[in-house]
C-alpha atoms as an extended CHARMM CRD file, in Angstrom:
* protein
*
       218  EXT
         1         1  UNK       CA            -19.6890000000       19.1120000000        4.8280000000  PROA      1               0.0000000000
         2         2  UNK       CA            -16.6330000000       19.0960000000        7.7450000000  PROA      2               0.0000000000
         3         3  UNK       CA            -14.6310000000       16.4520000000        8.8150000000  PROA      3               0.0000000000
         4         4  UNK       CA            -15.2130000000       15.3560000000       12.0280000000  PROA      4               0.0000000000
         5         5  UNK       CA            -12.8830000000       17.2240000000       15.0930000000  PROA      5               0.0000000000
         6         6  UNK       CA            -13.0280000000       19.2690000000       18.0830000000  PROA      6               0.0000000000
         7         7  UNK       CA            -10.5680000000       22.1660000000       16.9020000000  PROA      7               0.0000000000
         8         8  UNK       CA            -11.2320000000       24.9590000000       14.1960000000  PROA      8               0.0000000000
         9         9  UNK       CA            -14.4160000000       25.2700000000       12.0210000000  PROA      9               0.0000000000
        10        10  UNK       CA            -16.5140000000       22.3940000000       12.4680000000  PROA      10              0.0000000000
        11        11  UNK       CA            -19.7700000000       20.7610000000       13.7120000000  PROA      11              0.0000000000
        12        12  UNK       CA            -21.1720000000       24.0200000000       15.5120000000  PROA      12              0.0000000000
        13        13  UNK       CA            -18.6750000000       25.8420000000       15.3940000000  PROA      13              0.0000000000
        14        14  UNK       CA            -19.3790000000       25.6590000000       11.6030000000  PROA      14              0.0000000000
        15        15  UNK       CA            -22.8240000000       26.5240000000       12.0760000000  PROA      15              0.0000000000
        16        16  UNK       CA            -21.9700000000       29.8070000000       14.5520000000  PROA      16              0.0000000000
        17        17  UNK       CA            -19.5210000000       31.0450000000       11.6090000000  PROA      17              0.0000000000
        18        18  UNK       CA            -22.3090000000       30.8660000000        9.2120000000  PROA      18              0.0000000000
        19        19  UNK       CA            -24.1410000000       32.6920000000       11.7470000000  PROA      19              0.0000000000
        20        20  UNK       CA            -21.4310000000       35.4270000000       12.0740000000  PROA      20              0.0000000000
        21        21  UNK       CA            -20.4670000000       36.1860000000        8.7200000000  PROA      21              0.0000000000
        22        22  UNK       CA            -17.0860000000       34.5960000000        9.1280000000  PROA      22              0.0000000000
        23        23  UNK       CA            -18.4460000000       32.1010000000        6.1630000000  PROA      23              0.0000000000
        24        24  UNK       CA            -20.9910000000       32.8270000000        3.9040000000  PROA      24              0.0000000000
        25        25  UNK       CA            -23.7110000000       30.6040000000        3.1910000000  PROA      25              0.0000000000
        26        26  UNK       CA            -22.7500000000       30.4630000000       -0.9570000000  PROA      26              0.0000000000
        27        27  UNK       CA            -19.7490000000       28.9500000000        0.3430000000  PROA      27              0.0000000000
        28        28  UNK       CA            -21.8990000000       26.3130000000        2.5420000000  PROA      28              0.0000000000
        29        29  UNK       CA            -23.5130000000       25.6830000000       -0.8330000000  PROA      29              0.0000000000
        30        30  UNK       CA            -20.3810000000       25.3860000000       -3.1930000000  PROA      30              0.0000000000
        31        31  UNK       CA            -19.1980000000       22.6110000000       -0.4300000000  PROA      31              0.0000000000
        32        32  UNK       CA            -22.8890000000       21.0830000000       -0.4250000000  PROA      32              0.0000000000
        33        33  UNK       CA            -22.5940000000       20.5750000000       -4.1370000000  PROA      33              0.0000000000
        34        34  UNK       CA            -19.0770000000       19.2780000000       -4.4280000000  PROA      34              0.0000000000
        35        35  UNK       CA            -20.1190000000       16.7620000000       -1.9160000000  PROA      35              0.0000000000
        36        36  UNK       CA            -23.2290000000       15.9700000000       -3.7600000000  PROA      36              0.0000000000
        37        37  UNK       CA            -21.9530000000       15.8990000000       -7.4650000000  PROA      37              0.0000000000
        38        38  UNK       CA            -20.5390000000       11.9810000000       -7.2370000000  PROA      38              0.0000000000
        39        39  UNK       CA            -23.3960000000       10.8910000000       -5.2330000000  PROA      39              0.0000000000
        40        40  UNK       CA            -25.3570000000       11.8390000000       -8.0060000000  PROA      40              0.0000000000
        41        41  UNK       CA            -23.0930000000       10.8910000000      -10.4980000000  PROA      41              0.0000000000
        42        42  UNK       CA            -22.7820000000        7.4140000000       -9.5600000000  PROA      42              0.0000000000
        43        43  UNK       CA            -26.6640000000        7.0640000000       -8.5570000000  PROA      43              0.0000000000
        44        44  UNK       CA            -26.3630000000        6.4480000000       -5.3980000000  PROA      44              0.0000000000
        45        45  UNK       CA            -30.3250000000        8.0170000000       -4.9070000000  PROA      45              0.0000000000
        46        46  UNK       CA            -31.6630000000        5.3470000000       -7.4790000000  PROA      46              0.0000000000
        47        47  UNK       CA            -31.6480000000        1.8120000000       -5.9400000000  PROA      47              0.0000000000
        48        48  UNK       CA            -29.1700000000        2.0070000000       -3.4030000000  PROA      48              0.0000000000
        49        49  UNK       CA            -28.9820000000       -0.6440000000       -0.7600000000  PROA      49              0.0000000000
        50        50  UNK       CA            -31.0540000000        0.0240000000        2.8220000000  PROA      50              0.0000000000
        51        51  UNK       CA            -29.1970000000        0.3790000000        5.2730000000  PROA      51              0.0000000000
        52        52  UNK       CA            -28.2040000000       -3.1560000000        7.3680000000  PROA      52              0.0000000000
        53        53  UNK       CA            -25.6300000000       -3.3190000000       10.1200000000  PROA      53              0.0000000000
        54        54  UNK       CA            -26.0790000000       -7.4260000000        9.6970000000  PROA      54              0.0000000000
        55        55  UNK       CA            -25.6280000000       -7.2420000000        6.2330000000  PROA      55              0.0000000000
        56        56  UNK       CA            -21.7970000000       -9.3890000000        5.0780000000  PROA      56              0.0000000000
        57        57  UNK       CA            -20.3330000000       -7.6360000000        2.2980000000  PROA      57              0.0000000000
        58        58  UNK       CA            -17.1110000000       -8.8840000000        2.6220000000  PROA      58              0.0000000000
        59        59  UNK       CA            -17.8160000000      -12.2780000000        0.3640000000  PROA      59              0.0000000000
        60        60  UNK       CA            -16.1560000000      -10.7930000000       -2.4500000000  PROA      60              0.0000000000
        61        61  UNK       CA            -14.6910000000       -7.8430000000       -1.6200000000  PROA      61              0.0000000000
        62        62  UNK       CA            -11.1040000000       -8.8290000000       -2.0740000000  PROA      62              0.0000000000
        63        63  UNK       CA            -12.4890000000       -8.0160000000       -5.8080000000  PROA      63              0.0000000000
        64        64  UNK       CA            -12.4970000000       -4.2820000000       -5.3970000000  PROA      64              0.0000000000
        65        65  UNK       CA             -9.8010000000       -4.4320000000       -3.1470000000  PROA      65              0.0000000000
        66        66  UNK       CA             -7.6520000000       -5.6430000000       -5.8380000000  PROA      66              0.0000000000
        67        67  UNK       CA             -9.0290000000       -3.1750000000       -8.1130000000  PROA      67              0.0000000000
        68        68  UNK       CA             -8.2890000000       -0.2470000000       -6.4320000000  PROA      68              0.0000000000
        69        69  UNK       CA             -4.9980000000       -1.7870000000       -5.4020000000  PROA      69              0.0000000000
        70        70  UNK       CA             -3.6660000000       -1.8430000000       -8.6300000000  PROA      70              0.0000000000
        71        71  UNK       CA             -5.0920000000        1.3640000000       -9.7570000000  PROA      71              0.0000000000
        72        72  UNK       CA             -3.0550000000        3.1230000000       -7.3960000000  PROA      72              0.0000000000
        73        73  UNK       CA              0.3630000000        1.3620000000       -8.3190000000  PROA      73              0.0000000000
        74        74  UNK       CA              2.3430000000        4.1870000000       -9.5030000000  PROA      74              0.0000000000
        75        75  UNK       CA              5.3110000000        3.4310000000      -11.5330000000  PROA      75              0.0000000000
        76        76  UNK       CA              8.0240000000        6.0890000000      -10.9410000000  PROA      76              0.0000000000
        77        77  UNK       CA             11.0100000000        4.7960000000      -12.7090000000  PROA      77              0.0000000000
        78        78  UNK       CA             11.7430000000        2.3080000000      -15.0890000000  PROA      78              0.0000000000
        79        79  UNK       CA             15.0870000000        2.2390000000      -16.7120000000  PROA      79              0.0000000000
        80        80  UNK       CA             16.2190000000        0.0580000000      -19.8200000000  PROA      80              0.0000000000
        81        81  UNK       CA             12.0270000000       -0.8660000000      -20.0970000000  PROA      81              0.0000000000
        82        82  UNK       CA             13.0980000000       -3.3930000000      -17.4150000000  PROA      82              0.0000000000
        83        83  UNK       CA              9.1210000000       -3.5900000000      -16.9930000000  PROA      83              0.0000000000
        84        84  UNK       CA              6.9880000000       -5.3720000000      -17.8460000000  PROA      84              0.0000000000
        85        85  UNK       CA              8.4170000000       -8.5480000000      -17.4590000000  PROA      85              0.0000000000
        86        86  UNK       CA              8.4940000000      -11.2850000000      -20.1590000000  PROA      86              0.0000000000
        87        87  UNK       CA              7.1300000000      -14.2200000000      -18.6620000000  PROA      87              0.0000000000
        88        88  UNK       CA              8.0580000000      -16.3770000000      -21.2650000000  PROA      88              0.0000000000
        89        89  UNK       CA             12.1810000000      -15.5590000000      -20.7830000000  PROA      89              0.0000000000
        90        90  UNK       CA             12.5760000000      -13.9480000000      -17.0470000000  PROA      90              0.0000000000
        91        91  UNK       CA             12.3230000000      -17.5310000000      -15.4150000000  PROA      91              0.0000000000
        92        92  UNK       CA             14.7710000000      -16.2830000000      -12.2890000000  PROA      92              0.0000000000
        93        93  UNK       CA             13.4480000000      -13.8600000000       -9.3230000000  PROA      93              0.0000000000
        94        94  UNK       CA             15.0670000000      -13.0600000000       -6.7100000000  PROA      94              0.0000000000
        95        95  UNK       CA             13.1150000000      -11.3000000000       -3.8400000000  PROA      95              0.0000000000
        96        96  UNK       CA             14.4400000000       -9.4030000000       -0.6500000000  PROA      96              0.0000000000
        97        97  UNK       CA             13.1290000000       -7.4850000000        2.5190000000  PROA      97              0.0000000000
        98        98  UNK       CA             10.4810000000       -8.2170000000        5.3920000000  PROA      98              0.0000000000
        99        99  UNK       CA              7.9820000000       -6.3750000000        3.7880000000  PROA      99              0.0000000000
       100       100  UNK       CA              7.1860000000       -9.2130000000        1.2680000000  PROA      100             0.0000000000
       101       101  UNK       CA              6.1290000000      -11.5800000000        3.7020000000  PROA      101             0.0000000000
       102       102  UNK       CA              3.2760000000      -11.8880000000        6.4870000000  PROA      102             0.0000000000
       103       103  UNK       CA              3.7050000000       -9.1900000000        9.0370000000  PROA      103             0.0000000000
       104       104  UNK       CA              4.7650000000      -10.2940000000       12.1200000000  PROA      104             0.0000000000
       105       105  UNK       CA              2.1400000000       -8.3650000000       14.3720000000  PROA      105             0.0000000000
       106       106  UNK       CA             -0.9300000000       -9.6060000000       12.8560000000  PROA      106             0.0000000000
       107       107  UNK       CA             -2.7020000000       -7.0160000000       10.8160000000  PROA      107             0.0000000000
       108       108  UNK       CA             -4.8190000000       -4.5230000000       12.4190000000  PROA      108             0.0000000000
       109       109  UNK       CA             -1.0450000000       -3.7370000000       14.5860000000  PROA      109             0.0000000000
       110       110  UNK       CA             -0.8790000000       -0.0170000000       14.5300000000  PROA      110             0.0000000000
       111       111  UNK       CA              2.7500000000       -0.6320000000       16.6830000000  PROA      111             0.0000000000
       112       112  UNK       CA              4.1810000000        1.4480000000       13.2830000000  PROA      112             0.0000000000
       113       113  UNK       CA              7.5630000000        1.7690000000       14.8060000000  PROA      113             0.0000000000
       114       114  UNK       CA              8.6900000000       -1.3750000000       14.9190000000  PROA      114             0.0000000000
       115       115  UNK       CA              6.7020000000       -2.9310000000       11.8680000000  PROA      115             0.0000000000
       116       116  UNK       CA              7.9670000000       -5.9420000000       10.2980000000  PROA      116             0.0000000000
       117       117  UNK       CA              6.0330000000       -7.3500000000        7.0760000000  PROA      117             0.0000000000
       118       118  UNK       CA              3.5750000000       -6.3780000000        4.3630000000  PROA      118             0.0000000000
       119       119  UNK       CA              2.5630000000       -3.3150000000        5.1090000000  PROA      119             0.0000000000
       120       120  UNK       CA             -1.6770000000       -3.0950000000        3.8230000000  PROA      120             0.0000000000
       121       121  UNK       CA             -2.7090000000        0.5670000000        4.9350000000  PROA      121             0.0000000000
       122       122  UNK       CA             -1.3840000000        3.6760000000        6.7030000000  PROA      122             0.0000000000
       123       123  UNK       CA             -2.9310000000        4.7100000000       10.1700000000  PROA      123             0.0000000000
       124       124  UNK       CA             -5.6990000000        6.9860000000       11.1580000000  PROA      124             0.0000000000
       125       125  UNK       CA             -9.5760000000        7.1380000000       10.8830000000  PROA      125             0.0000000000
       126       126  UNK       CA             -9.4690000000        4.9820000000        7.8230000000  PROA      126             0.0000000000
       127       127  UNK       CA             -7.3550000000        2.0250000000        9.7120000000  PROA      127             0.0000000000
       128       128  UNK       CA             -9.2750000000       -1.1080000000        8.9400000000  PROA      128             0.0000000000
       129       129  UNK       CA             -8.7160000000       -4.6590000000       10.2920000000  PROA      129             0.0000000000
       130       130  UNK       CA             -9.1440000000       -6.8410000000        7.4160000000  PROA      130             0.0000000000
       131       131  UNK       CA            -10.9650000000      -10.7010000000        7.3680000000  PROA      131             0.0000000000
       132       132  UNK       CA             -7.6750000000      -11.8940000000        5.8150000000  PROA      132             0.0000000000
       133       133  UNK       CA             -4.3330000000      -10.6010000000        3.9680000000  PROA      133             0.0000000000
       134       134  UNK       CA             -2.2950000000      -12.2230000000        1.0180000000  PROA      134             0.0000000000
       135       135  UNK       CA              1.4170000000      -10.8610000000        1.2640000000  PROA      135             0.0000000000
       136       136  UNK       CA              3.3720000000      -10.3680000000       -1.6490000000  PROA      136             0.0000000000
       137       137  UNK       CA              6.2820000000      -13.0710000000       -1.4250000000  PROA      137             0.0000000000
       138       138  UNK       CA              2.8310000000      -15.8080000000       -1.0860000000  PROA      138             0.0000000000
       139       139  UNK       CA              1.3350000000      -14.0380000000       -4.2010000000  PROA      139             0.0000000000
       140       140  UNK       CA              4.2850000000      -14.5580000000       -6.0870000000  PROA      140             0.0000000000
       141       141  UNK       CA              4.9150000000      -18.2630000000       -5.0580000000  PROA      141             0.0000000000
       142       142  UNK       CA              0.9690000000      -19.1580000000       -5.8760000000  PROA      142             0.0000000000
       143       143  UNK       CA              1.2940000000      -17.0100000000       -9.6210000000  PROA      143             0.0000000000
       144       144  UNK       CA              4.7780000000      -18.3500000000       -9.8860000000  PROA      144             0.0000000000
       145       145  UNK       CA              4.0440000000      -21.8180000000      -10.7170000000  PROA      145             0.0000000000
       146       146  UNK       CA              1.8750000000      -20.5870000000      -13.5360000000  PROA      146             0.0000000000
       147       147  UNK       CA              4.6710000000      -19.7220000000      -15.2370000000  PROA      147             0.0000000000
       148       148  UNK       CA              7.5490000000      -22.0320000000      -14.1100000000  PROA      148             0.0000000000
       149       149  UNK       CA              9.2440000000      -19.0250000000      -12.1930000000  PROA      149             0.0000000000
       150       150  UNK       CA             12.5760000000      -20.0010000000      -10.3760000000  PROA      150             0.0000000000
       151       151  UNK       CA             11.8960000000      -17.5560000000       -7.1250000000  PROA      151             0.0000000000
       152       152  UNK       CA             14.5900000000      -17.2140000000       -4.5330000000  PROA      152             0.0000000000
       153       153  UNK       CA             13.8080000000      -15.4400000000       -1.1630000000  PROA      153             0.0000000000
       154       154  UNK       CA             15.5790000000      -13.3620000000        1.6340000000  PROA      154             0.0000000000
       155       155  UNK       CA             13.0030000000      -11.8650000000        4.2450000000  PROA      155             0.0000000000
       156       156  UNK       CA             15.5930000000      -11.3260000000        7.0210000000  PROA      156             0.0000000000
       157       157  UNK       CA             16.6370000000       -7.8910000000        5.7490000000  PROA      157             0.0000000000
       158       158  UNK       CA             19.3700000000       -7.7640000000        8.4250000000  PROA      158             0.0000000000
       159       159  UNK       CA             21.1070000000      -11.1020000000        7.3530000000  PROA      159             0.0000000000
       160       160  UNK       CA             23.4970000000       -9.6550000000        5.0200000000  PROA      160             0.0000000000
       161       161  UNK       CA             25.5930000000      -12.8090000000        4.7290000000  PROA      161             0.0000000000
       162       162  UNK       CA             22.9210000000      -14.4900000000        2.7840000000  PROA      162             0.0000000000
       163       163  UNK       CA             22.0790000000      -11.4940000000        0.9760000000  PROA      163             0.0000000000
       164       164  UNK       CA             25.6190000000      -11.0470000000        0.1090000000  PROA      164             0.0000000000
       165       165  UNK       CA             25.4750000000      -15.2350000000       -0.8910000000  PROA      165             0.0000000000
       166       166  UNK       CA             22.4340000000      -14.9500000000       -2.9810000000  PROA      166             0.0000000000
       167       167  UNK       CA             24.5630000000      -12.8100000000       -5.6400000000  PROA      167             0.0000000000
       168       168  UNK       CA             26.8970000000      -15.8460000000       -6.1710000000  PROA      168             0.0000000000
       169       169  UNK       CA             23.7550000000      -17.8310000000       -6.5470000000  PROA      169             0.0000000000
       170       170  UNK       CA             22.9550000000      -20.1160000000       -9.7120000000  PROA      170             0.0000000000
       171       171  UNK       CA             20.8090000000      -17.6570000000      -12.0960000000  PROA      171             0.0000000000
       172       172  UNK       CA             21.2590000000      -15.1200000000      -10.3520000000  PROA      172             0.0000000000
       173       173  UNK       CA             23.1590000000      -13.0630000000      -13.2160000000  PROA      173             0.0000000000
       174       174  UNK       CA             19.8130000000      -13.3910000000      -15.4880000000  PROA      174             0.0000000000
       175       175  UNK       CA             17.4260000000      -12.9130000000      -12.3080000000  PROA      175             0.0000000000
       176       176  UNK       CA             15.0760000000       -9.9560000000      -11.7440000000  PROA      176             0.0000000000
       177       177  UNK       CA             15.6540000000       -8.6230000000       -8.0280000000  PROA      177             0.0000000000
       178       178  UNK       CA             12.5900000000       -7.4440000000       -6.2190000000  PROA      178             0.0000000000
       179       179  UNK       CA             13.1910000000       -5.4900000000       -3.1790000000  PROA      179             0.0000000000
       180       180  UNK       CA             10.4380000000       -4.6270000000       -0.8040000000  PROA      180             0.0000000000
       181       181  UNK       CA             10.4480000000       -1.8330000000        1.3380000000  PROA      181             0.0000000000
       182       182  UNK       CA              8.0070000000        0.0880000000        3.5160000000  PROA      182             0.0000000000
       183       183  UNK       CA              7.4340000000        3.2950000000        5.2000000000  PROA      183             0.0000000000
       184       184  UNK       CA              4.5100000000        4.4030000000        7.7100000000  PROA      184             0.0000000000
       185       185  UNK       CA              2.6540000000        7.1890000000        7.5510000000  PROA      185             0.0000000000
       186       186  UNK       CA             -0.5660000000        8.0220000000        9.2570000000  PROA      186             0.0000000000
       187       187  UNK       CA             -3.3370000000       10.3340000000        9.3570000000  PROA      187             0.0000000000
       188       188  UNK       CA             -2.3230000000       13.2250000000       11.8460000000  PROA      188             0.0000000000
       189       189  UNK       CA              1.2490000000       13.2340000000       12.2300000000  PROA      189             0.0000000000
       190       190  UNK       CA              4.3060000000       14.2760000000       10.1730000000  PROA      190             0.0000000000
       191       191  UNK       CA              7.0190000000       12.1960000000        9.2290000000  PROA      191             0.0000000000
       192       192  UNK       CA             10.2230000000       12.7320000000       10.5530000000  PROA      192             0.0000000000
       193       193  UNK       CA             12.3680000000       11.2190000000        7.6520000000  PROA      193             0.0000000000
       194       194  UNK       CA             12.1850000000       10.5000000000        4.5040000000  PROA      194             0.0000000000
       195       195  UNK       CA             13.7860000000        6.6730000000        4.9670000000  PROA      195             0.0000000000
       196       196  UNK       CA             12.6880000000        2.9840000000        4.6780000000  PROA      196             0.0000000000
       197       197  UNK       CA             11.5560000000        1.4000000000        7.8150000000  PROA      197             0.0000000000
       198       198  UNK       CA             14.2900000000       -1.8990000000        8.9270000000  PROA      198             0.0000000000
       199       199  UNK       CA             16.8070000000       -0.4670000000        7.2020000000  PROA      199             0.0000000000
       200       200  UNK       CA             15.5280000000       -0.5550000000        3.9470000000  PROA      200             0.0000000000
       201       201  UNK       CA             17.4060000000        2.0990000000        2.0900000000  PROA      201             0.0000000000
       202       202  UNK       CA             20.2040000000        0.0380000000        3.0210000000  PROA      202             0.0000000000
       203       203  UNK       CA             18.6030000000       -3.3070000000        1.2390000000  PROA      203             0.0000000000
       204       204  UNK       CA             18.4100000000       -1.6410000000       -1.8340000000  PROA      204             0.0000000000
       205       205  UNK       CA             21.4760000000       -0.3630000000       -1.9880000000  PROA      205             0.0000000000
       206       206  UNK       CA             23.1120000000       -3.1020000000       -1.3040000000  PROA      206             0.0000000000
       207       207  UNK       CA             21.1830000000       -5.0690000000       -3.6870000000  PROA      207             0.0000000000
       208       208  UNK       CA             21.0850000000       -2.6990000000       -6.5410000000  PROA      208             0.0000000000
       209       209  UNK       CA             25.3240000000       -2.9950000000       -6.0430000000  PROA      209             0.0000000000
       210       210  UNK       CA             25.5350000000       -6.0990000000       -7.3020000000  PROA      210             0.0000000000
       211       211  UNK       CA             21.5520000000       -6.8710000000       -9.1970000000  PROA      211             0.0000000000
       212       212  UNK       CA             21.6140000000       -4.6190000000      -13.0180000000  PROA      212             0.0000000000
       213       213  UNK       CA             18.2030000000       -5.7850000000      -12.9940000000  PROA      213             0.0000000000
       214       214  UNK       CA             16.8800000000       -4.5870000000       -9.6080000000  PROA      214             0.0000000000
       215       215  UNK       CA             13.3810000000       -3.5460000000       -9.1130000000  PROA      215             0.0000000000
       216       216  UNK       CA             11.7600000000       -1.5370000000       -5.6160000000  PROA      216             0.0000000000
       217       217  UNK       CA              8.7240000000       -2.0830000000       -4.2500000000  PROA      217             0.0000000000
       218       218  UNK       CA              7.3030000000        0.3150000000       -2.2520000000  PROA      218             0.0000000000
């Protein structure tokens, strides 16, 4: 019914403010039953799986991984209808920031402050370290050749030279520019500004200068 911690109304503290009338017990209920509805909903009392701490269920997980993964892309903006793209014309991509490649601290680092790659969760109770992790700027490559993309690259965020080079590049005034940038958060603790990590509000800035057809990934 309570989430587990030491402070406030929970475990028995719960119980002793049933006990004194601080909470009433129809209130206990009404939690019960909010908690209950999906379980039955989604039958998890017919048929469900024993429990089995040896059990691997990670064979094909990446499955509903990528499910929920793209159910919770939210698209914020989209001027023009630059999205979706039209494989069969938008040949040239042109992709910037850190955060599209393989993080540089392996993937269960929870060293937030100084995070450099794809960023795959926040922090807190739910942190997970994963069997394996495809980065963006990989994914791309891999679906690319399906489609005879042209895909230029820039991780180094900082090296503005060859940023600033890659606009005088061949295609680039036809190319689509995908910027990657990040931002941790975690379970517990406030954030103290609303900015990219790295630097990033200054990557797409500095690429949406000079790109009409710049898209940010967050």
């Amino acid at each position: 019914v309570d989430m587990p911690g030491g402070d406030g109304l929970m475990g028995f503290n719960l119980v002793q403010a049933v006990k004194n009338r601080m909470i009433t017990e129809e209130r206990i209920d009404d939690m019960i039953i909010r908690l209950l509805t999906p379980y039955y909903l989604f039958g998890q009392d017919q048929e469900y799986p024993s429990l089995n701490l040896d059990r691997n269920v990670i064979e094909d997980h990446y499955k509903i991984n990528q499910e929920i993964a793209t159910a919770g892309i939210i698209l914020l903006k989209n001027t023009n209808n630059i999205l979706p793209f039209d494989v069969t014309k938008d040949k040239y991509y042109f992709i910037y920031g850190s955060v599209a490649d393989q993080s540089n601290k392996d993937f269960d680092s929870r060293d937030s402050a100084k995070h450099s790659g794809a960023l795959y969760q926040g922090g807190g109770s739910g942190f997970v370290q994963p069997t394996y992790a495809i980065d963006p700027l990989t994914s791309l490559l891999i679906k690319g050749q399906d489609f005879h993309f042209r895909i230029r690259y820039i991780t180094n965020q900082n090296d503005y030279v060859a940023i600033n080079n890659s606009f005088n590049g061949r295609g680039f005034a036809a190319a689509k520019c995908l910027v990657f940038i990040s931002a941790w958060s975690s379970e517990g603790y406030d954030r103290n500004d609303l900015h990219a990590l790295n630097n990033g509000d200054k990557l797409v800035q500095t690429v949406a200068s000079r790109c009409a057809n710049t898209i940010v990934i967050v």
